[in-house]
C-alpha positions as CSV (number, residue, x, y, z in Angstrom):
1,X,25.0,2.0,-4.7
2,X,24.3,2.9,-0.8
3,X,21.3,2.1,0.8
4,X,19.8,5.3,1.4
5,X,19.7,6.0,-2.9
6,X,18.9,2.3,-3.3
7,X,16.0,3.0,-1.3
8,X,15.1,6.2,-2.9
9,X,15.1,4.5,-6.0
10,X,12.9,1.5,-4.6
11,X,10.6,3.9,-3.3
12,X,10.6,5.6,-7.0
13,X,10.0,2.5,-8.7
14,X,7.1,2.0,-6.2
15,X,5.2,5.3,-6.8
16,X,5.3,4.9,-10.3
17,X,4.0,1.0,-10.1
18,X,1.4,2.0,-7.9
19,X,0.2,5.0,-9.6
20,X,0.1,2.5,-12.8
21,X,-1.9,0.0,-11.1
22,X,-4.5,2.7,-9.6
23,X,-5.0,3.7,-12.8
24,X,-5.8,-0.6,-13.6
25,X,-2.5,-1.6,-15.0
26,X,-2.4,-4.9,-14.1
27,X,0.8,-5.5,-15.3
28,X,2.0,-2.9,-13.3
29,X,-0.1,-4.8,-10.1
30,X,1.7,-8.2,-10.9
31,X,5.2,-6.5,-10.6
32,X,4.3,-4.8,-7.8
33,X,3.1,-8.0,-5.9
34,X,6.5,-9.5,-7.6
35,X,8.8,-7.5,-6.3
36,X,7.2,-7.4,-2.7
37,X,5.7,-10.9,-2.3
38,X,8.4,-11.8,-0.3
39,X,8.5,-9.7,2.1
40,X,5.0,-10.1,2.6
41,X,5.2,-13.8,3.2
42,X,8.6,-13.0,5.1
43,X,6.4,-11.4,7.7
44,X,3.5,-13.6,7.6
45,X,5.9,-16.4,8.3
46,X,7.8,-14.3,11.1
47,X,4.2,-13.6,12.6
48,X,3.1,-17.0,12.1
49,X,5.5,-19.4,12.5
50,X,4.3,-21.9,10.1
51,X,4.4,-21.8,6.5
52,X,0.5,-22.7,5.5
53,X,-0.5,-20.0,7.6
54,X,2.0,-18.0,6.4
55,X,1.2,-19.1,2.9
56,X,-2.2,-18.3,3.3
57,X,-2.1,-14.9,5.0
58,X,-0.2,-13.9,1.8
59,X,-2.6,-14.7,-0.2
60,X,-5.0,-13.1,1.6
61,X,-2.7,-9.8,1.3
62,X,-2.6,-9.8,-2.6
63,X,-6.5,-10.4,-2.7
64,X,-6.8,-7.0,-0.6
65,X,-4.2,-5.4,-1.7
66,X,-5.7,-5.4,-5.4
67,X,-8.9,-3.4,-3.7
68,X,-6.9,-1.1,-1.0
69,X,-4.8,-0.3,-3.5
70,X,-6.6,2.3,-4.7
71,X,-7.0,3.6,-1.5
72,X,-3.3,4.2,-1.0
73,X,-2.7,7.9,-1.1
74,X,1.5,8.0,-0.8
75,X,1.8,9.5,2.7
76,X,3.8,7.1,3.6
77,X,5.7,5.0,1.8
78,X,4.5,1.7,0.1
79,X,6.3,-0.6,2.3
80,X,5.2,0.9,5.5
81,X,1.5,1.2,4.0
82,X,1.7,-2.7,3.0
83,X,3.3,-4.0,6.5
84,X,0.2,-2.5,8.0
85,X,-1.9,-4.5,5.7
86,X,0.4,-7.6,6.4
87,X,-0.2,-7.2,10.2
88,X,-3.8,-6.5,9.9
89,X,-4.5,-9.4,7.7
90,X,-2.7,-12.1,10.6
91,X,-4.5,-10.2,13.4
92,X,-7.9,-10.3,11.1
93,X,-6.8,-14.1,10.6
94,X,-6.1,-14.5,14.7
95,X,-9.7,-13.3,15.1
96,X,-11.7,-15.1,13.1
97,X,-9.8,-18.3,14.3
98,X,-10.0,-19.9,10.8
99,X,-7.5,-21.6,11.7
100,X,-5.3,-21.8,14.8
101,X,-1.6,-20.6,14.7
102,X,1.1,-21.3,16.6
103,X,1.8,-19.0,20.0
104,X,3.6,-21.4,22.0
105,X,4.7,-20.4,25.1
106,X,7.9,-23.1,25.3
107,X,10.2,-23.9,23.2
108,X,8.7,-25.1,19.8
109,X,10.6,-27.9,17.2
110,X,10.2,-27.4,13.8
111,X,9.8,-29.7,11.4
112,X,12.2,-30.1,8.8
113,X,9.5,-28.5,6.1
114,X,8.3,-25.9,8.2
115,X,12.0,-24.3,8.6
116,X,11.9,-20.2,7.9
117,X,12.9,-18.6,4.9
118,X,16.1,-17.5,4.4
119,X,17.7,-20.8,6.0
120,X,17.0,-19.7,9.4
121,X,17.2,-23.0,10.2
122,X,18.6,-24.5,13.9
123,X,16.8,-24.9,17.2
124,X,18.1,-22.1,18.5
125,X,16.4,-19.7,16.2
126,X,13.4,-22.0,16.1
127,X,13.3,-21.5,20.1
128,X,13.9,-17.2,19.7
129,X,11.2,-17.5,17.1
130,X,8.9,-18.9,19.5
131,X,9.3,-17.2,21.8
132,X,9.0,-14.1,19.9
133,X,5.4,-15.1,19.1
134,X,4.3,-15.5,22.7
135,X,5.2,-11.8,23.3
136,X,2.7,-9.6,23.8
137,X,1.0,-8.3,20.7
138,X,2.9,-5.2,20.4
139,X,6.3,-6.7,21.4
140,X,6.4,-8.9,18.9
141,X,5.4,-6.3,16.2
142,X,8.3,-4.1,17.5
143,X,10.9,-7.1,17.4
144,X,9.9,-8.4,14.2
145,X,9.7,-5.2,12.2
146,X,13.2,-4.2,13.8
147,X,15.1,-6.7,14.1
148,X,13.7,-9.2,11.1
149,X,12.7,-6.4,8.7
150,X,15.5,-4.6,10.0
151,X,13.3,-1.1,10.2
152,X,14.9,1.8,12.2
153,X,12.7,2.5,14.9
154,X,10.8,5.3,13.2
155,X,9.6,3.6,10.5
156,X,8.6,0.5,12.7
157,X,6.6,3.2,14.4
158,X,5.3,4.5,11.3
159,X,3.6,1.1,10.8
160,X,2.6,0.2,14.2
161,X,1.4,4.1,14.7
162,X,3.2,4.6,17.7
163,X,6.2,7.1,18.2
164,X,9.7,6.0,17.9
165,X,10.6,6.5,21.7
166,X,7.4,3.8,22.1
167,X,8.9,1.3,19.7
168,X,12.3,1.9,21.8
169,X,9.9,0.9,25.2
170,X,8.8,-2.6,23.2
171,X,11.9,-4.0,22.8
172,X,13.4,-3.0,25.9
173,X,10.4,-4.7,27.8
174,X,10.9,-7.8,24.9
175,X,14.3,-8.0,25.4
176,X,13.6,-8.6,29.3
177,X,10.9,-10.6,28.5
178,X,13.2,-13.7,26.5
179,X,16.0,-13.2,28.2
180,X,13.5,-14.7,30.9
181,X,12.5,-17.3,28.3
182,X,15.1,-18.3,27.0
């Protein structure tokens, strides 16, 4: 199946799961948070850097994602609806300074059990990581939902509310930013 229909039919399978759960499905809910609960804590983690806060941040997600769900009126698509509610919920988190996440400005070691999902394991992708986190705000947004979420630059746009030419003018400036760090 190609991408573009597997995505149409993801899409499909999350209007119909949403409508459900607006009308109080919860079953419908708990496979919605199923099937995207990764990619939640994928970002989190990405945003992050370390897996409690990560782990927490998710969980914060689900908790307002069962109350903005009803709020969601399709205009987008899900996805792009639920990485803004990703992003605002870390930036909420950063705020609040409940507790203090990892921004390092050098190159960071992780520990064995913080290593990111997917087996991106290795100090080299521990040091890009890091450094990706002490980009400016919107740099890192761009990198991580292009190039970790691996979102054409429209729809990274469509999440960050930017245009796409915008997104283009993040990464450029991020890309010039670690080649200087790293």
């Amino acid at each position: 199946m190609s991408t573009a229909l597997a995505s149409v039919d993801t899409q499909d399978d999350d209007a119909d799961l949403v409508a459900r759960a607006q009308r109080g499905d919860r079953a419908a809910f708990a496979m919605l948070i199923e099937v995207h609960y990764d990619r939640i804590y994928r970002l989190a983690y990405r945003w992050c850097g370390h897996r409690e806060d990560a782990e927490d941040v998710a969980q914060e997600v689900v908790i307002k994602l069962a109350g903005a769900l009803r709020g969601f009126d399709g205009r987008s698509a899900f996805t792009s609806w639920l990485y803004r509610i990703v992003l605002n919920a870390v930036r909420d988190r950063q705020r609040k300074g409940q507790r203090r996440m990892a921004q390092t400005k050098a190159l960071a070691l992780v520990a064995e059990d913080e290593a990111p999902p997917e087996q991106e394991a290795g100090l080299e992708d521990a040091a890009l990581w890091a450094a990706v986190r002490a980009l400016p705000e919107k740099q890192r947004e761009a990198v991580i939902l292009v190039y970790a979420e691996e979102m054409s630059h429209a729809a990274a746009g469509a999440v960050m509310g930017v245009k796409e030419g915008t997104v283009s003018w993040y990464l450029a400036e991020a890309r010039k930013a670690l080649r200087t760090a790293l």
